[in-house]
C-alpha positions in Angstrom: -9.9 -50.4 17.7 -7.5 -47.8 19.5 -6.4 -46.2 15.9 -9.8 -45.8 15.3 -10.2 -44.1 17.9 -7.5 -42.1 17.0 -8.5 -41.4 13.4 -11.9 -40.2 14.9 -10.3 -38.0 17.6 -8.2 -36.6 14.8 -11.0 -35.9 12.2 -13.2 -34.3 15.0 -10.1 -31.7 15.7 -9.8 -31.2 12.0 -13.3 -30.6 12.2 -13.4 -28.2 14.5 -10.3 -26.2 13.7 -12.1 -25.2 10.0 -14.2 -22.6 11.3 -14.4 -19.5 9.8 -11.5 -17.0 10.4 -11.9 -13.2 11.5 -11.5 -10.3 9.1 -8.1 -9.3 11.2 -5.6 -11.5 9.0 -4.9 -10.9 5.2 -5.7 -14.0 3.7 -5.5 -14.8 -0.2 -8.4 -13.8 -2.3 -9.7 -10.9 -0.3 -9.7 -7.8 -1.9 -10.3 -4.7 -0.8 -10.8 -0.5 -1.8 -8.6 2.6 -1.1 -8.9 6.3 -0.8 -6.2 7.8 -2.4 -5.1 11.9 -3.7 -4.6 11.3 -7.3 -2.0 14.3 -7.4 -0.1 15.8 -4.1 1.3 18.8 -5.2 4.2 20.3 -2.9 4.2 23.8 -4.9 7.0 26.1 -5.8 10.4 24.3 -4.4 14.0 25.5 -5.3 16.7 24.1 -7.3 18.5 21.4 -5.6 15.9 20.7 -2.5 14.8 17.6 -1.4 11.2 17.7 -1.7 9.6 14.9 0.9 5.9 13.8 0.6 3.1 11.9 2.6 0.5 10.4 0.6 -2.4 9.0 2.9 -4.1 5.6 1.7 -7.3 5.1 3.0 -8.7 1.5 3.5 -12.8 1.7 2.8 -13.0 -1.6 2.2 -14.0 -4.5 4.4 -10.7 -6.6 4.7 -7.2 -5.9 5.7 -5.3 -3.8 2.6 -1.9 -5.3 1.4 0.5 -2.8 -0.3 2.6 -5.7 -2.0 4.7 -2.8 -3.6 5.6 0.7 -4.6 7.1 1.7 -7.9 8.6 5.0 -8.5 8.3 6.5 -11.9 12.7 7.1 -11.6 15.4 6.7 -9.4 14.9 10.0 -8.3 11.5 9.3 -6.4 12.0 7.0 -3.0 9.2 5.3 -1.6 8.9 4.0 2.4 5.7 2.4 3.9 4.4 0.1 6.2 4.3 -3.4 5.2 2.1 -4.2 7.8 -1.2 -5.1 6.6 -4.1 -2.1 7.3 -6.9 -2.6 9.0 -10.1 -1.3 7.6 -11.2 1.8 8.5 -7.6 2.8 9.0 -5.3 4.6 7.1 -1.2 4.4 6.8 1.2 6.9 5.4 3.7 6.4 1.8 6.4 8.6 2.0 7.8 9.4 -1.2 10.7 12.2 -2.2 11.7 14.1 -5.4 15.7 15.2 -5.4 15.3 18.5 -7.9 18.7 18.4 -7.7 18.8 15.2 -10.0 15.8 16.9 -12.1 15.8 20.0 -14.6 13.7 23.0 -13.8 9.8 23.5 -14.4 6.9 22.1 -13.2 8.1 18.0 -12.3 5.2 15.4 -12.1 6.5 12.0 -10.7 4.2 8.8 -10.8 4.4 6.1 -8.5 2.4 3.1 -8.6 0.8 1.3 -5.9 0.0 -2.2 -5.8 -2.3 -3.9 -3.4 -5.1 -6.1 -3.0 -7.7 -4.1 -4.4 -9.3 -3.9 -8.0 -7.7 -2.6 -10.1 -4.2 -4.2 -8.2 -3.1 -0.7 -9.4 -4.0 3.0 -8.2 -1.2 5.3 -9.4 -0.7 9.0 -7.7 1.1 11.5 -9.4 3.6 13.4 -7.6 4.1 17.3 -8.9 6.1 20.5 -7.9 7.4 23.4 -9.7 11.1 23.6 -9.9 12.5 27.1 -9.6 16.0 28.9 -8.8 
């Protein structure tokens, strides 16, 4: 009789602890959209600058966005963002820079690729600036 009672008192918390979640937590499955510049263009930079960029990703979707990664198009692009999922409504900032030193001169366009939880998992943005002396 008592570990009935106890299988009952457990199902009953079980139960009760399946309720349905807020929207605050990423979860798995949940995808979401983004507002993104599909080319940032820092203009006319000199030979040998570092040329640093802030690309602002836009949540417009109803759950929290996940940027699982970043990809640079070459090792001379550097990607840092927050890892911390974003909450909807809210937007977060990638950092990316371009070393022209590493790069010949001429107008440079850099892709990096961002994947999150949205659909397509892919949105790319194109990076560009003209290289002169």
């Amino acid at each position: 009789m008592k570990s009935i009672i106890i299988l009952l008192s457990f199902s009953l918390f079980l139960l009760a602890s399946c309720g349905e979640e807020e929207k605050t937590e990423a979860q798995i499955g949940q995808h979401t959209t983004i507002e993104v510049e599909e080319m940032v263009n820092a203009g006319s930079v000199a030979k040998g600058e570092v040329v640093d960029f802030k690309i602002a990703v836009k949540n417009t979707g109803d759950y929290p966005l996940v940027i699982a990664d970043i990809k640079p198009a070459c090792n001379c692009t550097v990607s840092e963002y927050d890892q911390a999922p974003i909450a909807a409504g809210e937007t977060t900032i990638i950092k990316a820079s371009i070393d022209t030193d590493a790069i010949g001169k001429g107008v440079v366009k850099k892709p990096i690729t961002i994947s999150a939880n949205t659909r397509p998992s892919t949105t790319t943005v194109m990076l560009k600036a003209t290289v002169i002396d």
